[in-house]
Backbone as a ProteinNet text record, in pm:
[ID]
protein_1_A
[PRIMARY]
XXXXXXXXXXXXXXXXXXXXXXXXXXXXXXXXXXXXXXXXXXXXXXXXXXXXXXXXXXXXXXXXXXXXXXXXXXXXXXXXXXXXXXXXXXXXXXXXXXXXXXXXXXXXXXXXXXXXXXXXXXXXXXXXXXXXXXXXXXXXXXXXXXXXXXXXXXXXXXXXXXXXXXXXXXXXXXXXXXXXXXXXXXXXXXXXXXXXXXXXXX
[TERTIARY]
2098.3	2087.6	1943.8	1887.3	1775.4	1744.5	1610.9	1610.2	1487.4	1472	1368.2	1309	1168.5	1114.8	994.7	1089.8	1070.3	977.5	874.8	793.2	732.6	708.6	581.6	469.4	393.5	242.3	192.3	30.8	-64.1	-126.7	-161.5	-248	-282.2	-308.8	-407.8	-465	-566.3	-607.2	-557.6	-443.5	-343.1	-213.6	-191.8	-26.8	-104.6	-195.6	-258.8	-237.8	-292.7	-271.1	-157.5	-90.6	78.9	97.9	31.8	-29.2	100.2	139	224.9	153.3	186.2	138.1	264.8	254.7	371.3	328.6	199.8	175.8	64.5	150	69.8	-78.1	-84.2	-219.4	-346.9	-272.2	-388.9	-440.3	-524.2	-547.4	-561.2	-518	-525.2	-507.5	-608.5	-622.5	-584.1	-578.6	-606.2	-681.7	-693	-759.9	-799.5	-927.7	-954.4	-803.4	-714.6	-658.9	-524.3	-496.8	-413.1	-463.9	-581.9	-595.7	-588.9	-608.7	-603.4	-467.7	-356.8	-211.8	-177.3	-229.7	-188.5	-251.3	-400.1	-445.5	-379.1	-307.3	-221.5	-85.7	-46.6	77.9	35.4	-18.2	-61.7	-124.4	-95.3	-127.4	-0.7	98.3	276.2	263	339.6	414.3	473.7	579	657.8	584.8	470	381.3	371.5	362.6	328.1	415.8	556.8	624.5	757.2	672.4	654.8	662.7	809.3	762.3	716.2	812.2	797.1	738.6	635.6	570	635.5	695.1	752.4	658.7	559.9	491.3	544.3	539.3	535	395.8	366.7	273.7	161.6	186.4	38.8	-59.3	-181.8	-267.6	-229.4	-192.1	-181	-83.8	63.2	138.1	56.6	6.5	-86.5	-168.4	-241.2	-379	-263.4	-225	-144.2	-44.1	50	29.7	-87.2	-161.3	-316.4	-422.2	-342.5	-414	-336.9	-242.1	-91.2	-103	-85.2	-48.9	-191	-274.8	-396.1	-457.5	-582.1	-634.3	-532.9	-554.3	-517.1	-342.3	-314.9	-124	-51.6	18.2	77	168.9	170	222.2	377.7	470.9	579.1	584.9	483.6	501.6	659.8	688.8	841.3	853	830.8	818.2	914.8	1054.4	1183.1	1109.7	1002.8	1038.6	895.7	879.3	754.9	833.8	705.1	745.1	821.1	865.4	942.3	837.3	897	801.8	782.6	708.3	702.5	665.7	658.3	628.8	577.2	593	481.2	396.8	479.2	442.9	325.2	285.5	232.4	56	-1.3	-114.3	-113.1	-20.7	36.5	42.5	53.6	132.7	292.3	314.6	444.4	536.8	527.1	626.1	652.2	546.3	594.1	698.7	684.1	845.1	938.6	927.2	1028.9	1121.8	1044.4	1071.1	1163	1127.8	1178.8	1326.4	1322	1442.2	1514.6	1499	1592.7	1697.1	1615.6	1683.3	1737.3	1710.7	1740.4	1867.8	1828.7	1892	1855.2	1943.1	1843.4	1908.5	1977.5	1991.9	1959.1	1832.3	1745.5	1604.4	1571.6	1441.1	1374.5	1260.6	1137.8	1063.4	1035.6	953.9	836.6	770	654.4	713.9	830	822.4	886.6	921.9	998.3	1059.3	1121.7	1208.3	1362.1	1467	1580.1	1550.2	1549.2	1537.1	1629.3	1764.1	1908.1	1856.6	1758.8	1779.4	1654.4	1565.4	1450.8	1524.3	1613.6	1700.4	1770	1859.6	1902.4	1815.7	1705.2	1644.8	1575.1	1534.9	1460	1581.1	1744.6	1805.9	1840.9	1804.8	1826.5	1727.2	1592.7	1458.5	1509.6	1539.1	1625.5	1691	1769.8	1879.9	1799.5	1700	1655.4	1562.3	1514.8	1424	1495.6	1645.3	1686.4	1755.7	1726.4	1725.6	1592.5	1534.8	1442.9	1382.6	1382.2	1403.2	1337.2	1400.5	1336.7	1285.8	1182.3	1208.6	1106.1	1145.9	1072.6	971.8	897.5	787.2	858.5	877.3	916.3	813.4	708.9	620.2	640.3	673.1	754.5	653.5	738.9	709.4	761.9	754.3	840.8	978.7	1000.7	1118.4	1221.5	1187	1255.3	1295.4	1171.8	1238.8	1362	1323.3	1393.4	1525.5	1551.9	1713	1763.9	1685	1769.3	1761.7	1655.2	1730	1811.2	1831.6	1976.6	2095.3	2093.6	2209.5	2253.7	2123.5	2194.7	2244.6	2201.1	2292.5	2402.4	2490.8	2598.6	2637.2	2497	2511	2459.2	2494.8	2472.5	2316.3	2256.5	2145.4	2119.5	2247.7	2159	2141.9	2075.8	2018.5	1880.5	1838.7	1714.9	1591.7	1654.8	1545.6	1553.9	1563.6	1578.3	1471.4	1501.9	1430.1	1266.7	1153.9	1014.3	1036.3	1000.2	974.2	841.1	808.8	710.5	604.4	452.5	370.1	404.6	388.5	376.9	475.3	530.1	664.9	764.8	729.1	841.3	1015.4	1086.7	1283.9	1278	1362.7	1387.8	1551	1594.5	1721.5	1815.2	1852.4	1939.5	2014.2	2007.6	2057.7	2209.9	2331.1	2422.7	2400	2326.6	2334.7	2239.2	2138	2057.9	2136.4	2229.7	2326.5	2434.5	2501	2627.2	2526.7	2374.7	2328.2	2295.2	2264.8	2234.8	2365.5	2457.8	2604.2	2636.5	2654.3	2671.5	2595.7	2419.2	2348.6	2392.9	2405.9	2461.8	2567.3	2685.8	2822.8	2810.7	2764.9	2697.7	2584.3	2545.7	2441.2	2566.3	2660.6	2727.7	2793.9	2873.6	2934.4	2893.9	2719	2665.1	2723.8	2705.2	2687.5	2574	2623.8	2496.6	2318.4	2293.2	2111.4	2119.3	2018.4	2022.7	1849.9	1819.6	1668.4	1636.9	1546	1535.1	1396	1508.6	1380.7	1296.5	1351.9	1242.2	1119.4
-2860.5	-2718.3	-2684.8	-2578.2	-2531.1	-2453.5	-2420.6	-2388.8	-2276.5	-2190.1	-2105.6	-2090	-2091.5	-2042.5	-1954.6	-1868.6	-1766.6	-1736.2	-1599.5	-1649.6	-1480.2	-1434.7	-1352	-1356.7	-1235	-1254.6	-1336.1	-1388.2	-1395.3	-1253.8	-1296.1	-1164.1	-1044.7	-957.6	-873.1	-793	-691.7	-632.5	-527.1	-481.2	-367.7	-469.7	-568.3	-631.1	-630.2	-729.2	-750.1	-619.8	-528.5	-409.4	-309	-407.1	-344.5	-175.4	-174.6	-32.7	-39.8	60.8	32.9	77.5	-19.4	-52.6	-44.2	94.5	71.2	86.6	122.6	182.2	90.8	40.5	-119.3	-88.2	93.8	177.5	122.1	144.7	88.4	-35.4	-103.8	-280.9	-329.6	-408.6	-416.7	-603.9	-703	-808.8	-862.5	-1031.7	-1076.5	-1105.3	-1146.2	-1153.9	-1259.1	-1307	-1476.7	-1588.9	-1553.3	-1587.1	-1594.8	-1496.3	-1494.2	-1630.1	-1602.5	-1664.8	-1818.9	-1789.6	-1997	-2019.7	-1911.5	-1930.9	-1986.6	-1927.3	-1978.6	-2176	-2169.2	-2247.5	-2389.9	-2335	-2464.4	-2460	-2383.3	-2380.8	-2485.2	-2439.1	-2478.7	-2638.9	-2721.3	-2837.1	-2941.3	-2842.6	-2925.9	-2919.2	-3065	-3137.3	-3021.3	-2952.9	-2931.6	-2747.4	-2741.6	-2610	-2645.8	-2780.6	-2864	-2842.4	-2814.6	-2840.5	-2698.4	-2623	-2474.6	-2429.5	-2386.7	-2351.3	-2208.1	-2118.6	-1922.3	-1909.3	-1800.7	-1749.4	-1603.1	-1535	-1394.9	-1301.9	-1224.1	-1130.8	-959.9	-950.6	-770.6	-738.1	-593.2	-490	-538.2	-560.5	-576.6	-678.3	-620.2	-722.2	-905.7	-825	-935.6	-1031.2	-965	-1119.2	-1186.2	-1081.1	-1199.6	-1259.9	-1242.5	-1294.4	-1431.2	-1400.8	-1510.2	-1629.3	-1609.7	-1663	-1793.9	-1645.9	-1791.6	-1856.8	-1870.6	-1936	-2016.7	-2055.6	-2147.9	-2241.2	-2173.4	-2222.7	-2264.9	-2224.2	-2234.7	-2154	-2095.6	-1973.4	-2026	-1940.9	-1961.5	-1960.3	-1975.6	-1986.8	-1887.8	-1838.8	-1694.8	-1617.5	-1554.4	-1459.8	-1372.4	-1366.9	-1286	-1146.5	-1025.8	-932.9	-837.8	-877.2	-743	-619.4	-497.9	-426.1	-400.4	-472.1	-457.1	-523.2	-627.7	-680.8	-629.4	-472.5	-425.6	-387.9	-393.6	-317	-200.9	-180.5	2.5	92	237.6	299.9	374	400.3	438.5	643.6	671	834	880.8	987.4	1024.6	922.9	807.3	733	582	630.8	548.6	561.6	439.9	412.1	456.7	504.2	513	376.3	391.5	253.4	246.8	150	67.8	104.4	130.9	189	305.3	411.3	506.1	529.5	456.4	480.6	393.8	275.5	242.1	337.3	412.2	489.1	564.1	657.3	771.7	674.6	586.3	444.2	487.4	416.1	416.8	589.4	663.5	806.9	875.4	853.1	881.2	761.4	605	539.9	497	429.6	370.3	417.8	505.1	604.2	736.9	693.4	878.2	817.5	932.5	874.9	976.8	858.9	901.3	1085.7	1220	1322.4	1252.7	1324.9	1262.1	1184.8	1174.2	1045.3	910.4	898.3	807.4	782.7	603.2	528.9	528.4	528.3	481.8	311.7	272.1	172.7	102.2	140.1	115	52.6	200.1	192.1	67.3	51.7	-46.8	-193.4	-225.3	-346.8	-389.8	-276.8	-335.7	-333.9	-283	-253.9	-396.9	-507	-583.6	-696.8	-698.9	-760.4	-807.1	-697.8	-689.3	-734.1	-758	-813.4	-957.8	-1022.9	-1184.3	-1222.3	-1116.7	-1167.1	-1172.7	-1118.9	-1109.3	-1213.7	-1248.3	-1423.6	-1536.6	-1505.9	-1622.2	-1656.8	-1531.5	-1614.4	-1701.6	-1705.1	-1825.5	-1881.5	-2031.9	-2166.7	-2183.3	-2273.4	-2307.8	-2458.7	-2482.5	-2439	-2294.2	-2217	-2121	-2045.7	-1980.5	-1913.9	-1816	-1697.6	-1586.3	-1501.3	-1469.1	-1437	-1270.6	-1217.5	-1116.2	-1033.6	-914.8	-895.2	-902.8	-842.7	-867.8	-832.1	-732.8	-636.7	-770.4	-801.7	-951.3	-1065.6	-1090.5	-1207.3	-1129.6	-1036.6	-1009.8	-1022.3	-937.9	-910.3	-1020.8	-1131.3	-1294.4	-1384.2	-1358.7	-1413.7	-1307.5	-1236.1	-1171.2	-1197.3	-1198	-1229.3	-1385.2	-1472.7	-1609.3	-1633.5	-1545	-1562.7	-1491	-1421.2	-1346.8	-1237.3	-1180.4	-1082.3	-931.9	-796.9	-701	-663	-612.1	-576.5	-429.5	-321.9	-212.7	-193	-268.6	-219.6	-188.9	-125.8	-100.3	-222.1	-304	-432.8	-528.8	-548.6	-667	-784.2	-917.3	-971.7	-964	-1002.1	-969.1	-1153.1	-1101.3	-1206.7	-1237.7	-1364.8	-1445.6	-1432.2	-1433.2	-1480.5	-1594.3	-1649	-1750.7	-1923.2	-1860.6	-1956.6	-1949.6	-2050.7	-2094.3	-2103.3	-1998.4	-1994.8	-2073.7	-2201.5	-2277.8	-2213.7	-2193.4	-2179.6	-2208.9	-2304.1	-2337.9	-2216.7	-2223.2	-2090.8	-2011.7	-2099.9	-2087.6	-2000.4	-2030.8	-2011.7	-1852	-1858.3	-1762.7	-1685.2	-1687.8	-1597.6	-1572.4	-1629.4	-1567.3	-1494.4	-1465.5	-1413.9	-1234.5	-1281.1	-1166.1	-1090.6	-1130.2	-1083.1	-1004.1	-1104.2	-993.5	-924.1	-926.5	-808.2	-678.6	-691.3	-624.4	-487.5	-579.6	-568.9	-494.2	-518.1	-489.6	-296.3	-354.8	-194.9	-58.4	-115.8	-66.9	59.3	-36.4	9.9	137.7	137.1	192.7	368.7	466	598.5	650.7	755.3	811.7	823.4	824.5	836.1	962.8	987.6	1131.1	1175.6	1279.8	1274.9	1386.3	1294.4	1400.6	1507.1	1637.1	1765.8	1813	1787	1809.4	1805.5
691.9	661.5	623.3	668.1	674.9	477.1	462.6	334.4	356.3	255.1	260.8	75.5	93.3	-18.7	-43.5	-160	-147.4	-275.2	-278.4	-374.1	-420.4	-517.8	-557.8	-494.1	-466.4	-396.5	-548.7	-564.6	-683.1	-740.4	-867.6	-954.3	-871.2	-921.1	-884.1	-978.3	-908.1	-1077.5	-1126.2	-1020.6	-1062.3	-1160.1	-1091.2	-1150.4	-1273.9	-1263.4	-1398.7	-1511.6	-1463.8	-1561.3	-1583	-1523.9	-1466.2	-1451.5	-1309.5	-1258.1	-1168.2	-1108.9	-979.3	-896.6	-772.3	-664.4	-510.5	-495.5	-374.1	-290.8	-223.7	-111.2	-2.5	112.4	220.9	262.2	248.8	311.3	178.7	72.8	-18.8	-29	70	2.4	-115	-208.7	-317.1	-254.7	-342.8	-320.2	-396.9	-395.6	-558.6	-617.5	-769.7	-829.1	-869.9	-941	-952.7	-1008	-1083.8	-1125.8	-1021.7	-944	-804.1	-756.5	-675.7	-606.6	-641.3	-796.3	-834.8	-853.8	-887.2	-868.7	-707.1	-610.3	-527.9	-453.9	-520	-452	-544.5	-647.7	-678.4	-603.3	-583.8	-510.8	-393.9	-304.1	-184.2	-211.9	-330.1	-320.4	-274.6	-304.9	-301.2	-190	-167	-17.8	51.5	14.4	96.6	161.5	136.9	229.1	392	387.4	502.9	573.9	580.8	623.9	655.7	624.8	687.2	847.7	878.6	1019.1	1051.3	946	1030.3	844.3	863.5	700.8	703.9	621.2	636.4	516.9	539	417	448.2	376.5	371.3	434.4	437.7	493	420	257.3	188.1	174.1	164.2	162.4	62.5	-31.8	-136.8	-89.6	-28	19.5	104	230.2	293.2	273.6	217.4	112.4	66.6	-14	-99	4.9	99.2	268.4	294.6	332.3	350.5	287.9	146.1	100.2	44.1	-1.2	20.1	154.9	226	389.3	504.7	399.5	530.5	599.6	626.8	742.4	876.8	948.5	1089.9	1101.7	1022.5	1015	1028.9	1180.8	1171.1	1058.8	1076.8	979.4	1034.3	1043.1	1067.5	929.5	1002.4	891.9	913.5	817.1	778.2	711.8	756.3	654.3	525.7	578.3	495.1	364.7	407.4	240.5	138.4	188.6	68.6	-42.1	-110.1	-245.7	-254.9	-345.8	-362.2	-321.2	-297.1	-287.7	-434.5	-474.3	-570.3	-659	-533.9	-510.1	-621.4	-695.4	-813.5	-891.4	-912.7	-1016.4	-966.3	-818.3	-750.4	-799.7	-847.6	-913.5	-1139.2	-1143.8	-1285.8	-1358.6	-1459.3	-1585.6	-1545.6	-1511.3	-1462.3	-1601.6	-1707.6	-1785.9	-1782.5	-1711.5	-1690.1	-1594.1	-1495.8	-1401.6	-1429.5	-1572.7	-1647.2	-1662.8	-1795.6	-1811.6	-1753.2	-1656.4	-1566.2	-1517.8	-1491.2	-1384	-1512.9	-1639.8	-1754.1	-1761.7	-1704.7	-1738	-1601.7	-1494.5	-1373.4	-1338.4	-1360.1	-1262.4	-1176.1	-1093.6	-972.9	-840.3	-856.2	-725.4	-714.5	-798.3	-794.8	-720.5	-596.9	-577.2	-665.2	-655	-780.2	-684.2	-736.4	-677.7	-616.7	-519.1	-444.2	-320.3	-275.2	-167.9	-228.1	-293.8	-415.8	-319.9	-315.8	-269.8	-410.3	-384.3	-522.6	-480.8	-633.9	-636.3	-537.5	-521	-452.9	-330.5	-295.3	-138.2	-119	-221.9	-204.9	-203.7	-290	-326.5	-165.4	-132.2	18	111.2	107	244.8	229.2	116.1	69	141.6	88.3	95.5	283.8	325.5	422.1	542.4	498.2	502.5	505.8	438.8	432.1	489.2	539.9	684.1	753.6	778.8	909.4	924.3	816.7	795.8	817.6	771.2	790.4	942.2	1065.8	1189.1	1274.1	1158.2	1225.3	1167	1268	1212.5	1084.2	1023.8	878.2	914.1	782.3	634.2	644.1	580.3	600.2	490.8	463.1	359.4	343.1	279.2	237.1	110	152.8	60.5	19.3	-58.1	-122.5	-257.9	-327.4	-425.4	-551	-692.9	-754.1	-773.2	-662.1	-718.1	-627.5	-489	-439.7	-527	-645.9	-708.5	-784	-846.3	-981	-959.7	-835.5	-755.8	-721.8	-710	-659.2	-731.1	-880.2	-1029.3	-1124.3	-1089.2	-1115.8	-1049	-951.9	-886.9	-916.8	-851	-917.7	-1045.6	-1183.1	-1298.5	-1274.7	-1163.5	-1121.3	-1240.3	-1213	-1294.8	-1214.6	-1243.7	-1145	-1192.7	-1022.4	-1033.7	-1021.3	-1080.7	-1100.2	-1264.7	-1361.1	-1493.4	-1455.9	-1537.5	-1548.6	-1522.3	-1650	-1694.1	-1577.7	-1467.8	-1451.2	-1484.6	-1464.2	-1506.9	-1463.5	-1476.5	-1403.4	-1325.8	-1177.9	-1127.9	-1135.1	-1152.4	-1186.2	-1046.8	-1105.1	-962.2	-953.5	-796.4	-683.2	-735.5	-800.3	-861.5	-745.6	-660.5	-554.1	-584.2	-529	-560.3	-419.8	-425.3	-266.8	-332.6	-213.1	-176.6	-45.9	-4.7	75.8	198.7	266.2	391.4	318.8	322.6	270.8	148	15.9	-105.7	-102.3	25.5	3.5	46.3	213.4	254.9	146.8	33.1	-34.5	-152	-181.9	-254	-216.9	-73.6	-11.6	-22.7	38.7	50.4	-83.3	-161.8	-344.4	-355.3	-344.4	-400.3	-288.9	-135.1	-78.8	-123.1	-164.7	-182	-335.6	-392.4	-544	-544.7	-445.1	-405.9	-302.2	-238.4	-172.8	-246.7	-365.6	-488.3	-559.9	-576.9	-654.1	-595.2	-650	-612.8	-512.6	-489.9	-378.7	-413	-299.5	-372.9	-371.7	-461.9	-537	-548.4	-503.8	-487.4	-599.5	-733.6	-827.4	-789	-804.1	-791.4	-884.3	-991.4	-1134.2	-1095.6
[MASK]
++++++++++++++++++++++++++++++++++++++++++++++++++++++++++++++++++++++++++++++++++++++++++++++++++++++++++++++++++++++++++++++++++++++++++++++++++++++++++++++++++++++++++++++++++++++++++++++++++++++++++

């Protein structure tokens, strides 16, 4: 059975200042400390042994990609697996659309172009099926809202609260095909449930 691992981009100088960052048009790189997150990653055995790399739109997964994996190493970009969008609250303090999530919910999109978190969670979840038709072992280089939703779920616990947990930079989740498919399936099945998206006009 095939396996995939899956990971946080490294630093940047927005995460760092926990700015939000939703938008693939803005390059945003990493930062000295990214980049040394990854260039330890990229010392473990099992990078080598990498067949398909999967990044989102933004600079930073890819950045973080090739420098793990090596220059020259293709890239399979997905747009399913960017960040939220983040609409008003895009280049703001990341507690401010805490904030707003805690009082809206996560089937309100944010004013401005706002993604609901909801619809960011499946469209992410749904980004993974589609990685996992080809061949492994595979890269899955992601953001945080990806980890958070698949260490929530593995404690089988639901992922529409507010808090979820913060996924970690470039901290490799290996997960087995099987285990990653019955994860996908619940957060799925779990978002299905939720109520309608609701687009706040305020």
């Amino acid at each position: 059975m095939s396996v995939t691992y899956l990971l946080r981009h490294g630093r940047t100088p927005l995460s760092a200042r926990r700015i939000a960052s939703g938008d693939p048009s803005t390059p945003v790189s990493l930062d000295e400390v990214g980049v040394d997150q990854c260039r330890r990653v990229a010392r473990a055995r099992w990078t080598t042994s990498i067949s398909v790399c999967f990044v989102s739109q933004f600079t930073r997964t890819r950045q973080t990609a090739e420098l793990i994996l090596g220059p020259g190493r293709s890239q399979v970009v997905n747009p399913d697996l960017n960040e939220i969008k983040y609409g008003c609250f895009e280049g703001t303090p990341w507690m401010a659309y805490v904030g707003w999530l805690r009082q809206m919910g996560p089937s309100t999109r944010p004013p401005g172009g706002g993604e609901a978190r909801r619809e960011a969670v499946q469209r992410v979840l749904c980004g993974l099926t589609a990685c996992l038709s080809a061949p492994g072992p595979r890269l899955v280089v992601g953001h945080g809202l990806m980890i958070s939703v698949l260490l929530q779920l593995l404690q089988r616990k639901p992922i529409d609260v507010w808090d979820l947990p913060e996924g970690p930079y470039v901290r490799p989740l290996l997960l087995d095909d099987a285990r990653l498919r019955r994860i996908i399936d619940a957060g799925l099945d779990q978002s299905a449930a939720l109520p309608e998206i609701a687009t706040d006009l305020d």
